[in-house]
C-alpha positions as CSV (number, residue, x, y, z in Angstrom):
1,X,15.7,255.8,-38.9
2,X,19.0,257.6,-37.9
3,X,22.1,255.3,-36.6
4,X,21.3,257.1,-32.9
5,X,17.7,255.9,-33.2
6,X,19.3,252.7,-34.4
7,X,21.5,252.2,-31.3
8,X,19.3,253.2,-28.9
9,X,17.0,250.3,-29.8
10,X,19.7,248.4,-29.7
11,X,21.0,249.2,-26.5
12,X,17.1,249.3,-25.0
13,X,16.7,245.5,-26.1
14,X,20.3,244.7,-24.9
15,X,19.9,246.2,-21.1
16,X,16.1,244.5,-21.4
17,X,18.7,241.3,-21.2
18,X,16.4,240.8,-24.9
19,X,19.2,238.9,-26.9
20,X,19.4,235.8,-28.7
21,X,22.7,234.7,-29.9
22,X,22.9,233.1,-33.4
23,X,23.8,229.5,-33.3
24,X,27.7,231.0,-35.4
25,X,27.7,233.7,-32.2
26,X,27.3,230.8,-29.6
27,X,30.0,229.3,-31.1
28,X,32.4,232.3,-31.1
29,X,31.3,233.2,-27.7
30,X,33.1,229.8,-26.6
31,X,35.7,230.0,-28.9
32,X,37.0,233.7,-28.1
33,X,35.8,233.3,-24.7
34,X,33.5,236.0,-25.1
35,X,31.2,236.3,-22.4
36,X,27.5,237.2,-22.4
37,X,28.0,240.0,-19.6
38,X,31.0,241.3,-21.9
39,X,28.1,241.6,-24.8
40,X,25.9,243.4,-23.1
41,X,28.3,246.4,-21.6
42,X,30.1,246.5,-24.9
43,X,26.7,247.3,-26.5
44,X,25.7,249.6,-23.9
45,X,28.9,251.8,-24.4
46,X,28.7,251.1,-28.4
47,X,28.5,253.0,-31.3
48,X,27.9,252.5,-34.4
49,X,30.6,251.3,-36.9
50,X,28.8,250.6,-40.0
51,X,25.0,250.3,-41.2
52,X,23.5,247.2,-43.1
53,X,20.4,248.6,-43.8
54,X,19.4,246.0,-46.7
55,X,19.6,243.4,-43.8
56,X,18.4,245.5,-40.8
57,X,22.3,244.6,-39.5
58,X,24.9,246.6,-37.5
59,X,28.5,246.5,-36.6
60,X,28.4,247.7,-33.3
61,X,32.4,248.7,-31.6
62,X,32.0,248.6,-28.0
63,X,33.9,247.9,-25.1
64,X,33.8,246.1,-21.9
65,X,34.1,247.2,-18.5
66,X,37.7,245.4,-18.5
67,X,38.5,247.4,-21.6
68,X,38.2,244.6,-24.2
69,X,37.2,246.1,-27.7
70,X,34.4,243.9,-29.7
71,X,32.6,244.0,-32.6
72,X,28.8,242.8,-32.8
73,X,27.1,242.0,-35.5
74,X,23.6,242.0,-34.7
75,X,20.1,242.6,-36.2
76,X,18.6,246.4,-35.6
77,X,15.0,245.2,-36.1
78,X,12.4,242.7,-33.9
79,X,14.5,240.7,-31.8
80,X,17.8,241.8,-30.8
81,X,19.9,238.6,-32.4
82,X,23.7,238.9,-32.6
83,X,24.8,237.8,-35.8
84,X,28.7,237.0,-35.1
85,X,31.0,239.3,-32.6
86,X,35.1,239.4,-32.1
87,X,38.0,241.5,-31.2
88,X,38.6,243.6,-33.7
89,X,42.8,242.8,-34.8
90,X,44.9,242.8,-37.2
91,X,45.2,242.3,-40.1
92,X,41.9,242.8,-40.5
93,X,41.8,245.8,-38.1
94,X,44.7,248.6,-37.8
95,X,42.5,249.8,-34.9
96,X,39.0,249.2,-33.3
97,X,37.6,251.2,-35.9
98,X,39.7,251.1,-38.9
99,X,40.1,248.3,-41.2
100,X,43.3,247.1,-42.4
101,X,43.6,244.8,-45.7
102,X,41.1,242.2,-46.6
């Protein structure tokens, strides 16, 4: 399956409101004040980032309406489940999508 097919399911499950957060993303959520409606427009205008096909994972980049770059972590198989999700900073992250030092 190419990474287009790949988001597009995605992104189908995500506007179908089909999500289930991980009990780790829950816990972001609230910690980074994340919101749910934040979740589902940054997947909608997503792309992408990297492919963990062993694990039938993503990083997805996307952005909310307000502007605010995140990265979600979620499953690309069965039921849409976000793994973890933050703003993507430094160190970690020169930019939105390129890492900086680990």
């Amino acid at each position: 399956m190419s990474l287009d097919e790949k988001l597009s399911r995605v992104q189908r499950r995500a506007a179908a409101r089909n999500l289930v957060p991980s009990i780790h993303s829950g816990n972001k959520m609230r910690e980074r004040e994340i919101t749910e409606q934040e979740i589902y427009e940054a997947i909608a205008s997503g792309q992408i980032l990297e492919d963990y096909t062993a694990s039938e994972c993503c990083l997805i980049l996307g952005f909310s309406q307000a502007g605010r770059p995140l990265h979600i972590v979620c499953t690309t198989a069965g039921t849409l489940k976000i793994i973890t999700l933050y703003e993507p900073k430094p160190p970690d992250w020169i930019t939105p999508t390129e890492r900086g030092t680990l």
